[in-house]
N, C-alpha and C positions, 0 to 999 in steps of 0.2 A: 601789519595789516589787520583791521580791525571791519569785521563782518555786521552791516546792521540790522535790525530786530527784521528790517522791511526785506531785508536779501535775501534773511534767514527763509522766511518766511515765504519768498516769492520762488526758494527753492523746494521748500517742505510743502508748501500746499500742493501742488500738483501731484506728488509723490502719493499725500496724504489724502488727495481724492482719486486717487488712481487705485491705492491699497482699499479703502472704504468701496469702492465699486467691484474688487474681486471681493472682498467679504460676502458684498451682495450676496454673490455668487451660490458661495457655503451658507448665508442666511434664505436666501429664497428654499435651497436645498431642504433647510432643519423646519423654515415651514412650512412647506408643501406635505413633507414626510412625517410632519407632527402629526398631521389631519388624515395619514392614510393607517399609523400605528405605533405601538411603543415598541414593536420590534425592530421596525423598519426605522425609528427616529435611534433606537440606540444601535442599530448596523450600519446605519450612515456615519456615526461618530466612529466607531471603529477602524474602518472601510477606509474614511474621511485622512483621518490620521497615521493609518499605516501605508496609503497613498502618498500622504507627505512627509514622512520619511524619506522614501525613498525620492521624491520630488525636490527633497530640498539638497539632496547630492549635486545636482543640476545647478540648481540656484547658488550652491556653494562655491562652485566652480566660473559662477557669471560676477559673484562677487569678487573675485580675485581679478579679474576682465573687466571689472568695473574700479579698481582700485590700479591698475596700471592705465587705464585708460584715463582717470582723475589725474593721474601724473603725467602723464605726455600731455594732459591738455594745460593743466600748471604751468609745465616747460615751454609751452607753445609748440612742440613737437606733434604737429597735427598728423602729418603723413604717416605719423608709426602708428599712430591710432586704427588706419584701416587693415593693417596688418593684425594687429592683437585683435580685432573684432574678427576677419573672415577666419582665422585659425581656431576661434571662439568658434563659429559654427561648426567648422567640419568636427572637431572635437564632440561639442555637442549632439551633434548628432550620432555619431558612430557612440557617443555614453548612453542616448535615449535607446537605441536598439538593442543595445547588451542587458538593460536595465528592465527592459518591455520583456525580452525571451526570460532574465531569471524569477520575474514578477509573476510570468503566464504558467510558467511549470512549476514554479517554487512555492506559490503562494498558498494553494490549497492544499499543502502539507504541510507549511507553517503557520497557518490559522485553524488546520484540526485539531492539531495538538494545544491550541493556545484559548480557542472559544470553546466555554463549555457547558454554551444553550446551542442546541441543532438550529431552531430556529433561525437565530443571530447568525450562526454560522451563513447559513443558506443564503441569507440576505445579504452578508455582507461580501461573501464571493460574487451574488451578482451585480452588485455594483462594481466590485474591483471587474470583471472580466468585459467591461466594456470603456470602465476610466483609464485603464493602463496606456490606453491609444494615445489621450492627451501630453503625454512622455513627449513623441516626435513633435508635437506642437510648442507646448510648453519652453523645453528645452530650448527651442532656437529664437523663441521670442524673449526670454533672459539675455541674450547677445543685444537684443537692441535695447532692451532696458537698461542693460550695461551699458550701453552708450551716449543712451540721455543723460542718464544719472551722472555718469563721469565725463561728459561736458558742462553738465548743469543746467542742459536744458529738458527741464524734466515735464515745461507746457504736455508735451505730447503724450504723455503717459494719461492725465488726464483725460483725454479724446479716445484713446485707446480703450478704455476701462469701462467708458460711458457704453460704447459699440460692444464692449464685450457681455456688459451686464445686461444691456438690453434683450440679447440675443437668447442669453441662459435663460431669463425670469420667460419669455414668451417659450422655451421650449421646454421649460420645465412644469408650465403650465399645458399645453400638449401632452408632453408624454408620460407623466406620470397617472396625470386622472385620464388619458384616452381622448380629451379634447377635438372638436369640428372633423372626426375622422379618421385621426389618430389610434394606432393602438393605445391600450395602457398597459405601461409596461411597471407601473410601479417605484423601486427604487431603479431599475436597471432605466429608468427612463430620465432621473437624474444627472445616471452615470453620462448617459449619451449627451445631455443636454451638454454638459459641462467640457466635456471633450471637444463636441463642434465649437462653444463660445472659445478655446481656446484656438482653436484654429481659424477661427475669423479674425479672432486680437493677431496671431502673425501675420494674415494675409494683409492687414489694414498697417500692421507695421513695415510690410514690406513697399506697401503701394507709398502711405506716407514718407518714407523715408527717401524712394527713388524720386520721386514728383514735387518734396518740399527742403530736404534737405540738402547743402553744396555738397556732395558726397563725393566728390574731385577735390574740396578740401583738405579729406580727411583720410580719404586715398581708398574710400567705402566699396564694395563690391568686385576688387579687385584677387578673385580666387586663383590661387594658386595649389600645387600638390599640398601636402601633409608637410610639414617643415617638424620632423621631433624636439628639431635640439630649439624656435621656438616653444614649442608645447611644451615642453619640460621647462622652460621657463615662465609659464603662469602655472602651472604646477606647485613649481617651487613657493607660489604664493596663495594659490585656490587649494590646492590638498587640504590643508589645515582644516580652509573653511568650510572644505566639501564634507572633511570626517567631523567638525565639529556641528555644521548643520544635521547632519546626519545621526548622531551620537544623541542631539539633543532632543529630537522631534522623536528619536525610536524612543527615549524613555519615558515619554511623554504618551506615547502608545503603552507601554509597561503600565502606566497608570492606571488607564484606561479597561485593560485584559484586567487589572486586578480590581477594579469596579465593577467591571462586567461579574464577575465571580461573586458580588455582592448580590446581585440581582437585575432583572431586567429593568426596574424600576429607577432604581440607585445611577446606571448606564444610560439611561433616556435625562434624567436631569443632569446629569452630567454633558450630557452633547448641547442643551439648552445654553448653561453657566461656560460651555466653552464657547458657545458661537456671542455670549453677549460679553465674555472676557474680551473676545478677539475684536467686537466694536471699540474699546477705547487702546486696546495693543496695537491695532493700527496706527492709532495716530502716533505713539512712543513710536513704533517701527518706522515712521514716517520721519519722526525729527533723527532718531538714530542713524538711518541711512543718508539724512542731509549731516549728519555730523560726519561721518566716515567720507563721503563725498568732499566735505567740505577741507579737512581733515589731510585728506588725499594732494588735493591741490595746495593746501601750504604746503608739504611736505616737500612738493614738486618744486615749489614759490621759494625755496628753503627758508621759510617762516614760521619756524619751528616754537619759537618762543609766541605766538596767537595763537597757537593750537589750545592750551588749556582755558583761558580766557573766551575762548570761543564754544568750548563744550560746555562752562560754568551760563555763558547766555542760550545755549539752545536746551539746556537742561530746564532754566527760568521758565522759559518758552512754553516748554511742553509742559509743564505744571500748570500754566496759566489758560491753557486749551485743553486740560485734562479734566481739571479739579470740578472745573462744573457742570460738565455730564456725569461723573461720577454724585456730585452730590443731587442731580436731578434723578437718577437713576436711582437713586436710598427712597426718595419716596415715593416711588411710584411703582415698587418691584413685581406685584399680579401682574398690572397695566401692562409692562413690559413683558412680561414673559407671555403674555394673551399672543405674543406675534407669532409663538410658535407653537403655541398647541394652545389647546381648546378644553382641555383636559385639567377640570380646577381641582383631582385628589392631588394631581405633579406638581401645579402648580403650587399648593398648598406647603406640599413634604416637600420644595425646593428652595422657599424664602432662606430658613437658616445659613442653607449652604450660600444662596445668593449674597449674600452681605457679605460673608467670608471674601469670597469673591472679588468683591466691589472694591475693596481697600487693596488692592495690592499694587497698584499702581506707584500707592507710595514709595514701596520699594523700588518698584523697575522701572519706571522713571530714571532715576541715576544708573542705574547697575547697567540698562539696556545701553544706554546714550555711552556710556565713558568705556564699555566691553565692545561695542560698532565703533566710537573712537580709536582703539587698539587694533583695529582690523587694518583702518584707515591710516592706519602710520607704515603700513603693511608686515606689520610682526605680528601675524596669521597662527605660525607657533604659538606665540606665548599665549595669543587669544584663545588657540585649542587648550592648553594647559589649564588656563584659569575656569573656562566650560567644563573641566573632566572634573577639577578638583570640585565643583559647583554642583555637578551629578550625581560624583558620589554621594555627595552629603543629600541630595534630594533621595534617589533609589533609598537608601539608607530608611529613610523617612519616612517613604512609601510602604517600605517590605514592612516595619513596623508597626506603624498608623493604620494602613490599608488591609495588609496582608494577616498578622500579628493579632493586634486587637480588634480588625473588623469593624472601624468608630461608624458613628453617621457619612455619610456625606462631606455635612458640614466641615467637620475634623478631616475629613481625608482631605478638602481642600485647602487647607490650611501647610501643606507639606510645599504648593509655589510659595511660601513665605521665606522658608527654609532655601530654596533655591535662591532666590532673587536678593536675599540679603548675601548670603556667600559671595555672589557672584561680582555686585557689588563693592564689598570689602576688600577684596582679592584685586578689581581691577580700579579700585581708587589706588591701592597701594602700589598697584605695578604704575603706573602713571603717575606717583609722585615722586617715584626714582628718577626718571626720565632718561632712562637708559634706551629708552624707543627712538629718540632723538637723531642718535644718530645711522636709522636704519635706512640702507638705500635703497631703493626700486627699480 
């Protein structure tokens, strides 16, 4: 089975404007908060990030749901589909409430001890203490993403994203300056904005999906009790990716606390350089997750021998819609960064780091696509294995570069280089064994 550039693609786009529309999200957020302070713009990064950590447990877990879901739809086994989705929610759900209680009492004891500007502090608990709500939202709308995605029909995400971003950008205009009546609540008016857009994205996925999709197909909305012995069967395949989402987004937070510790300065261009990282990581996350998707279903297809062939074309792919924002973005780097503050000494002391920056796609590019490939064959394991050994060797980097010698900026970001190349090497090698081959689902 041989997948062409236009399939590729007619699965990656929607994905890839569905992720670019929550970006929005976190982008409207960094420039709103540029223009209120450098407190508030580096408490948002913080706050931002130690939110998705724990968010990406959630997502971890829709990914393994979305990787058996790729295989029943391979198989043509459509009716087990609406089973692994409703046990996907009630799962998720009962994870977002465990997750919201150890977040609401845990959290302000584990960012005293970790922030240590008061300020920053202050601000970034309140952000957290009104974004933690989106957990219950978030969470259950990963079930239907997992369902597009692993039928392939990812149109909807798209429509979804459009209605979500619009929502945030107009309430984060509201609440943070005080807007036609509104309080101003500052960053905590972020937090809010972004919690409601999330909960509009599920109510629109839920309306969408009963009024447009055959959901008697697929055996959709059919709730039953708690079934363990399924749930210990996407377990057996989400655990992995719940602790390796998790494992990897916290130290990614470690980063971050140890920039903070550089300066408020150092932390505010850093939330810049991530929210403009994250404009072209989308689009990698976009062909990655068509590749795991894709991936999925030959596995199902037992076409196991198009699997590598197919990761070598959407690898091509995402270079060839990468390369040239990246190389538009080198000249133009003030211009860009004017979207998020207004502030030309940040602007100024953040070029270097920018460029650092900029290139690292080169790397992740492959490492991303052929690591989401390994998920997609559903050896979840091994994909955690090759993320831990990828971490150390990052933290490692960190505690040195960051921690150690204290570099600029620039040099502290230079430590994703060190990641992305590991992670890469590691999972070219485990996939040219192709011992994944014969993994079932």
């Amino acid at each position: 089975m041989k997948f062409t550039n236009r399939h590729i693609i007619h699965i990656a786009g929607p994905i890839l404007v569905s992720l670019l529309m929550e970006h929005l999200i976190g982008m409207t957020d960094t420039a709103f908060l540029g223009r209120v302070g450098e407190v508030e713009l580096g408490a948002s990064a913080l706050a931002g990030v130690y939110y998705m950590a724990i968010f990406m447990i959630g997502f971890g877990f829709s990914t393994g749901v979305q990787i058996m879901i790729g295989c029943r739809n391979g198989e043509k086994n459509y009716k087990s589909i609406g089973t692994i989705f409703s046990q996907g929610l009630i799962f998720q759900f009962i994870l977002a409430t465990i997750l919201f209680l150890i977040s609401k009492f845990g959290s302000p004891i584990v960012l005293k001890y970790l922030i240590q500007s008061p300020e920053v502090y202050e601000a970034t608990l309140s952000y957290l203490d009104w974004r933690i709500y989106g957990f219950f939202f978030s969470f259950t709308a990963f079930i239907f993403r997992a369902f597009y995605v692993g039928t392939t029909n990812t149109r909807t995400l798209t429509i979804n994203s459009l209605v979500m971003v619009s929502v945030n950008v107009v309430l984060n205009y509201l609440l943070i300056f005080g807007k036609f009546g509104f309080p101003e609540l500052g960053i905590a008016g972020a937090a809010i904005a972004s919690s409601i857009s999330e909960l509009v994205s599920l109510l629109f996925f839920i309306l969408y999906t009963y009024l447009r999709i055959d959901y008697k197909k697929y055996n959709l909305f059919q709730f039953k009790r708690t079934d363990n012995h399924f749930i210990k069967r996407i377990l057996s395949i989400s655990i992995w990716t719940m602790i390796q989402a998790f494992i990897s987004v916290s130290t990614w937070f470690l980063f971050f606390i140890a920039i903070e510790h550089l300066g408020e300065r150092p932390l505010a261009i850093t939330n810049v350089l991530r929210s403009l990282a994250s404009f072209y990581f989308i689009i990698i996350s976009a062909f990655a997750t068509t590749s795991s998707s894709l991936v999925s279903n030959l596995m199902g297809s037992n076409k196991q021998e198009s699997i590598i062939p197919t990761i070598r074309q959407i690898s091509k792919l995402c270079y060839i819609f990468v390369l040239p924002i990246v190389s538009f973005m080198a000249l133009f780097p003030e211009l860009i960064m004017r979207i998020y503050t207004d502030n030309l000494q940040l602007i100024e002391s953040a070029v270097p780091a920018f460029y650092v920056m900029l290139f690292i796609p080169i790397l992740s590019i492959p490492a991303n696509i052929l690591f989401s490939s390994i998920s997609g064959t559903g050896n979840t394991r091994s994909a955690l294995a090759i993320e831990l050994i990828a971490l150390v060797i990052y933290v490692a980097a960190v505690i040195y570069i960051v921690g150690v010698l204290k570099s600029s900026v620039a040099v502290c970001w230079s430590t994703e280089y060190f990641y992305f190349l590991s992670m890469g090497c590691i999972a070219f090698w485990y996939m040219k064994r192709g011992t994944w081959k014969t993994k079932k689902i």
